[in-house]
GUKOL-248665 format. One record per residue (C-alpha): x, y, z; residue in one letter. Coordinates in Angstrom, 1 decimal, decimal comma. Last residue first. Example, Ala and Ser with C-alpha at 12.3 -4.5 7.8 and 13.67 -1.06 7.14 Angstrom:
X  Y  Z  rest
13,7  -1,1  7,1  S $
12,3  -4,5  7,8  A $
***
This chain:
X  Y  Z  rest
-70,2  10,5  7,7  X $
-73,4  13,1  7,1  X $
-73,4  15,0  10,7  X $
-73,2  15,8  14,0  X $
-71,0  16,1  16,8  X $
-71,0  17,2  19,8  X $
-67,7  18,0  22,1  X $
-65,5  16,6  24,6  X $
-64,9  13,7  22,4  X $
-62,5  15,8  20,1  X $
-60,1  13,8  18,0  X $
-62,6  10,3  18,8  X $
-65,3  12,3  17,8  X $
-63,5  13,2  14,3  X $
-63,0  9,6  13,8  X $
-66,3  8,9  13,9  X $
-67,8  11,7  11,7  X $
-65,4  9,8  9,6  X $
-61,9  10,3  8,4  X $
-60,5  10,2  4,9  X $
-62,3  13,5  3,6  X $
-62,3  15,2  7,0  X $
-58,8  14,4  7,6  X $
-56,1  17,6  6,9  X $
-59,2  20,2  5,8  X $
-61,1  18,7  8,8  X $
-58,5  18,7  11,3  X $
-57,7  21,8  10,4  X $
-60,8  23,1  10,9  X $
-61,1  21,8  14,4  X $
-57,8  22,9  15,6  X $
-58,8  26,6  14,3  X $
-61,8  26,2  16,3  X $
-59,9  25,6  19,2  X $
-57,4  28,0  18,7  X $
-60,6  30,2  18,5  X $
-62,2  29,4  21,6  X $
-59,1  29,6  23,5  X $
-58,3  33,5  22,0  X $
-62,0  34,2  23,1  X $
-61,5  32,8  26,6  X $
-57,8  34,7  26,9  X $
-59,4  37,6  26,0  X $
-62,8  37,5  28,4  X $
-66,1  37,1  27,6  X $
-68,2  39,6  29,3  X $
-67,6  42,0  25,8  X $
-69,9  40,0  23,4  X $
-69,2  41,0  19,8  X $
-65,9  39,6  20,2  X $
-66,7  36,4  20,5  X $
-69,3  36,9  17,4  X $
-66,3  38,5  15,2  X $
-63,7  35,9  16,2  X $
-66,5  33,2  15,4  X $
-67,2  34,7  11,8  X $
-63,4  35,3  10,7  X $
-62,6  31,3  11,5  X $
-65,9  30,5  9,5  X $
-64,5  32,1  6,6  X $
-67,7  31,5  4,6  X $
-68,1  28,2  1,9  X $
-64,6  26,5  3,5  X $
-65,6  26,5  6,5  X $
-69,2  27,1  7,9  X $
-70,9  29,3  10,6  X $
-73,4  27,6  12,8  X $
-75,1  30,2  15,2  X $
-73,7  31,1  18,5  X $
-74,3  31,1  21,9  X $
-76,7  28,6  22,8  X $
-77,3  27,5  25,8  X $
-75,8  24,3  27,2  X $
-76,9  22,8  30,6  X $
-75,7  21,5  33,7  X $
-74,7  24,8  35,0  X $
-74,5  27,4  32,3  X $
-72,4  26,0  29,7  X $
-72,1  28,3  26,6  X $
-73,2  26,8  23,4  X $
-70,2  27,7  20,2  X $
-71,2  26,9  16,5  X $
-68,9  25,1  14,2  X $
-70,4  24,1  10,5  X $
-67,3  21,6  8,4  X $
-67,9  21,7  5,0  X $
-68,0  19,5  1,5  X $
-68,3  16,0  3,0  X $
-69,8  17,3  6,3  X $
-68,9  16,9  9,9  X $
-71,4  19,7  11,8  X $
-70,0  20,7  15,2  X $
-71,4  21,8  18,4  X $
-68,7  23,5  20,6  X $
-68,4  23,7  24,3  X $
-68,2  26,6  26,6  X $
-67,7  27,1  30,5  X $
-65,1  24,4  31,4  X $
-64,9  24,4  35,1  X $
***
């Protein structure tokens, strides 16, 4: 069972990831929004994760490539692709935003 999910901003100029943690049938927050390209968001998540020691290595490296996926996607697409086609890319996940 999946026990984190992200919640993503789709923005012309940025791209805001923040990670909930599933705790049943419910999401709880687990992290703010930190943005790419105006803050190394990358650097913010992998400092969060790793703030909080009951997550384990091979969660936080998932969580990361993930994010890293996410922000690529963005930097490769986000200017020619949609909030919509960005849901398609990653339906397991919530998205909001300005496209």
């Amino acid at each position: 069972m999946q026990k984190f999910t992200f919640r993503i901003l789709w923005l012309d100029n940025n791209v805001a990831i923040a990670i909930d943690h599933i705790v049943g049938q419910n999401t709880s927050p687990l992290t703010s929004y930190f943005f790419w390209p105006r803050n190394d968001a990358w650097e913010q998540l992998k400092t969060e994760l790793d703030s909080k020691p009951w997550i384990s290595e091979g969660e936080k490296i998932e969580l990361l490539n993930k994010a890293t996926e996410i922000i690529n996607f963005w930097q490769e697409k986000g200017k020619k692709h949609t909030l919509n086609k960005a849901q398609e890319k990653f339906p397991e996940f919530t998205f909001s935003g300005s496209n």
